[in-house]
C-alpha positions as CSV (number, residue, x, y, z in Angstrom):
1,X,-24.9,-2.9,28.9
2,X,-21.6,-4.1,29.8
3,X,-18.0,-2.4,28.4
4,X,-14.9,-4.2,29.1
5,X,-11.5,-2.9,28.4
6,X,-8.7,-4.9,27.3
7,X,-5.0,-4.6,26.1
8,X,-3.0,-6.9,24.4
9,X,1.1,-6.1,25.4
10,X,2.8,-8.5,27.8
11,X,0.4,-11.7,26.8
12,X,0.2,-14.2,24.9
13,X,-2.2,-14.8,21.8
14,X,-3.5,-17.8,23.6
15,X,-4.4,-15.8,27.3
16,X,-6.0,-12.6,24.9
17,X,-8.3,-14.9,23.2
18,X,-9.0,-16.8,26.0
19,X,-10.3,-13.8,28.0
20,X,-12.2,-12.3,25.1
21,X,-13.7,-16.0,24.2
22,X,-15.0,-16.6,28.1
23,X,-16.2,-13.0,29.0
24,X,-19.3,-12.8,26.6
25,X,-17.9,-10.1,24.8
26,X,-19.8,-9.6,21.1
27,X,-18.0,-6.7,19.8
28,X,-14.3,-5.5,20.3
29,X,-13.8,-2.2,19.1
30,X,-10.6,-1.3,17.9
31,X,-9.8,2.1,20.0
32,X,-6.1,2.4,18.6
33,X,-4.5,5.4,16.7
34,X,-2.1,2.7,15.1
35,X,-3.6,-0.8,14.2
36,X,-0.7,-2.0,12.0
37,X,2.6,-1.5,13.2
38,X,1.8,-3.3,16.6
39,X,4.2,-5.3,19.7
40,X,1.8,-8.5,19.6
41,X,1.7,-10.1,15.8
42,X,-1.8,-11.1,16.1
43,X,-3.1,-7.7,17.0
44,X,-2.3,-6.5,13.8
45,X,-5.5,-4.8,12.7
46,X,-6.5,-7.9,9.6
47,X,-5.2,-10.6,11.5
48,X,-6.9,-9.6,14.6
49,X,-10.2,-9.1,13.0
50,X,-9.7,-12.8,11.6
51,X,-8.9,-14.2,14.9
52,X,-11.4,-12.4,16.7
53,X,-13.8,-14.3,14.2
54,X,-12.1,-17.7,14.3
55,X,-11.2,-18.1,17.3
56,X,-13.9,-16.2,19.5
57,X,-17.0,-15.8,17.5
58,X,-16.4,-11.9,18.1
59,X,-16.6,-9.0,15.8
60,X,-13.9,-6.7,15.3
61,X,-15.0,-2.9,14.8
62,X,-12.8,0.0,14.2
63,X,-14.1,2.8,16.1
64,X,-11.3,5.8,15.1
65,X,-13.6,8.2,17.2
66,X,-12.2,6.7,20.3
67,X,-8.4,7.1,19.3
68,X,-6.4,9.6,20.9
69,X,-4.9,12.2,18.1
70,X,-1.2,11.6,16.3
71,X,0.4,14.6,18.2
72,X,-1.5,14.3,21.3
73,X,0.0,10.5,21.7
74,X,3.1,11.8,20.3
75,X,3.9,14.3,22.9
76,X,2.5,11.7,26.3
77,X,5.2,9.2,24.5
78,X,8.1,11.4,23.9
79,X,7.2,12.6,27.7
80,X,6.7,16.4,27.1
81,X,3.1,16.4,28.9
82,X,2.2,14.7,31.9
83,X,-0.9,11.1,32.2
84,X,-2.6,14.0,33.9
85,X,-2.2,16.4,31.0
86,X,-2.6,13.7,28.1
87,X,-6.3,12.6,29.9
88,X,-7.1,16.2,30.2
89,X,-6.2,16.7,26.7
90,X,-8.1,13.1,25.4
91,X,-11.2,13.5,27.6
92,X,-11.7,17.3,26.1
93,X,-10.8,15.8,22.3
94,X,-13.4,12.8,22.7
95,X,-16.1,15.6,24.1
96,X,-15.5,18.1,21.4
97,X,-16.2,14.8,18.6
98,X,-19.6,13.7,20.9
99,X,-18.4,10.5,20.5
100,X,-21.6,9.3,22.7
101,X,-24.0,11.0,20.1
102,X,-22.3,9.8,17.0
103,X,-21.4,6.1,18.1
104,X,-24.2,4.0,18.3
105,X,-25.0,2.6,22.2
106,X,-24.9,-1.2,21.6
107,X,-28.4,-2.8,23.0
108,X,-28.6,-3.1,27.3
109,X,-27.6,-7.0,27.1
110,X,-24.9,-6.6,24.7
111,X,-21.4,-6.6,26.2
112,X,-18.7,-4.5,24.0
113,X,-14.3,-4.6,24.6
114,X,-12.4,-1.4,24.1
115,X,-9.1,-2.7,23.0
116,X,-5.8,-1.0,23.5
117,X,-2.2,-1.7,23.2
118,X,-1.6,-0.8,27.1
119,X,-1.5,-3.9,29.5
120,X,-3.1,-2.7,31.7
121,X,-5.8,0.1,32.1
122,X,-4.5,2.0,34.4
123,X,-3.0,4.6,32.2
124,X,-4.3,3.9,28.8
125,X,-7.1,6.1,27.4
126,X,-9.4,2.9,26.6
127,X,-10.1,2.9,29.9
128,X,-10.8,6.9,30.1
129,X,-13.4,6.4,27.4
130,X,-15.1,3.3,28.8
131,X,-15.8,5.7,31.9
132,X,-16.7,8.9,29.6
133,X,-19.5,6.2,27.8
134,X,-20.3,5.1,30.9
135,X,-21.3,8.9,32.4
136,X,-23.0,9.4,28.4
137,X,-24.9,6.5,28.1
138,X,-27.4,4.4,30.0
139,X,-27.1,1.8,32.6
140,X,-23.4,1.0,31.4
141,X,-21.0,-1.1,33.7
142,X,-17.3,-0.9,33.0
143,X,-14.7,-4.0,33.2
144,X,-11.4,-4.9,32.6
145,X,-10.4,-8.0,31.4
């Protein structure tokens, strides 16, 4: 089983559905705290889930588990914990759900996208649970798109 991370700031509509449309992807699950008040338009929780279908063939799932808490995003934004601190702090929250016990492992020849707001992976806690799957569940490769 394949799970690819990708974010949608500093594209275009045209590049994000391109790279979800060529990279196999079936599912794309919706790893954001806020899906409504977004930078890109067409990331807009509705209108993604239409384009996703559209334009790409590809389902859109909203998968809350994997979202970081209000104040725990609040306080990496406003800068009063470290990245260090706010992984720390998101790798113990997504533990203490079991988000690998209650989210269902797609099947080995599926390929899933954790999507984000971030650019780039990097820093961006879809990245941080693609790797925590990946230790939880079997035979998982990770990519970004």
């Amino acid at each position: 089983m394949e799970i690819a991370t990708i974010g949608f700031t500093r594209t275009s509509a045209e590049s994000f559905f391109r790279r979800i449309a060529e990279s196999g992807v079936a599912e794309v699950w919706d790893v954001r705290l806020n899906k409504s008040s977004q930078l890109a338009g067409f990331a807009k929780q509705g209108d993604l889930e239409y384009f996703l279908g559209s334009l790409c063939g590809v389902d859109y799932v909203d998968v809350p588990e994997l979202a970081p808490d209000a104040d725990m995003l609040k306080t990496y934004r406003a800068r009063s914990i470290s990245w260090d601190e706010y992984k720390d702090a998101y790798l113990e929250l997504i533990r203490t759900r079991r988000v690998e016990q209650i989210l269902s492992a797609p099947n080995e020849q599926s390929v899933i996208a954790l999507l984000c707001s971030e650019d780039t992976p990097g820093q961006c806690h879809r990245r941080l649970a693609a790797e925590y799957l990946q230790q939880h569940w079997k035979d998982v490769v990770v990519r970004h798109l």
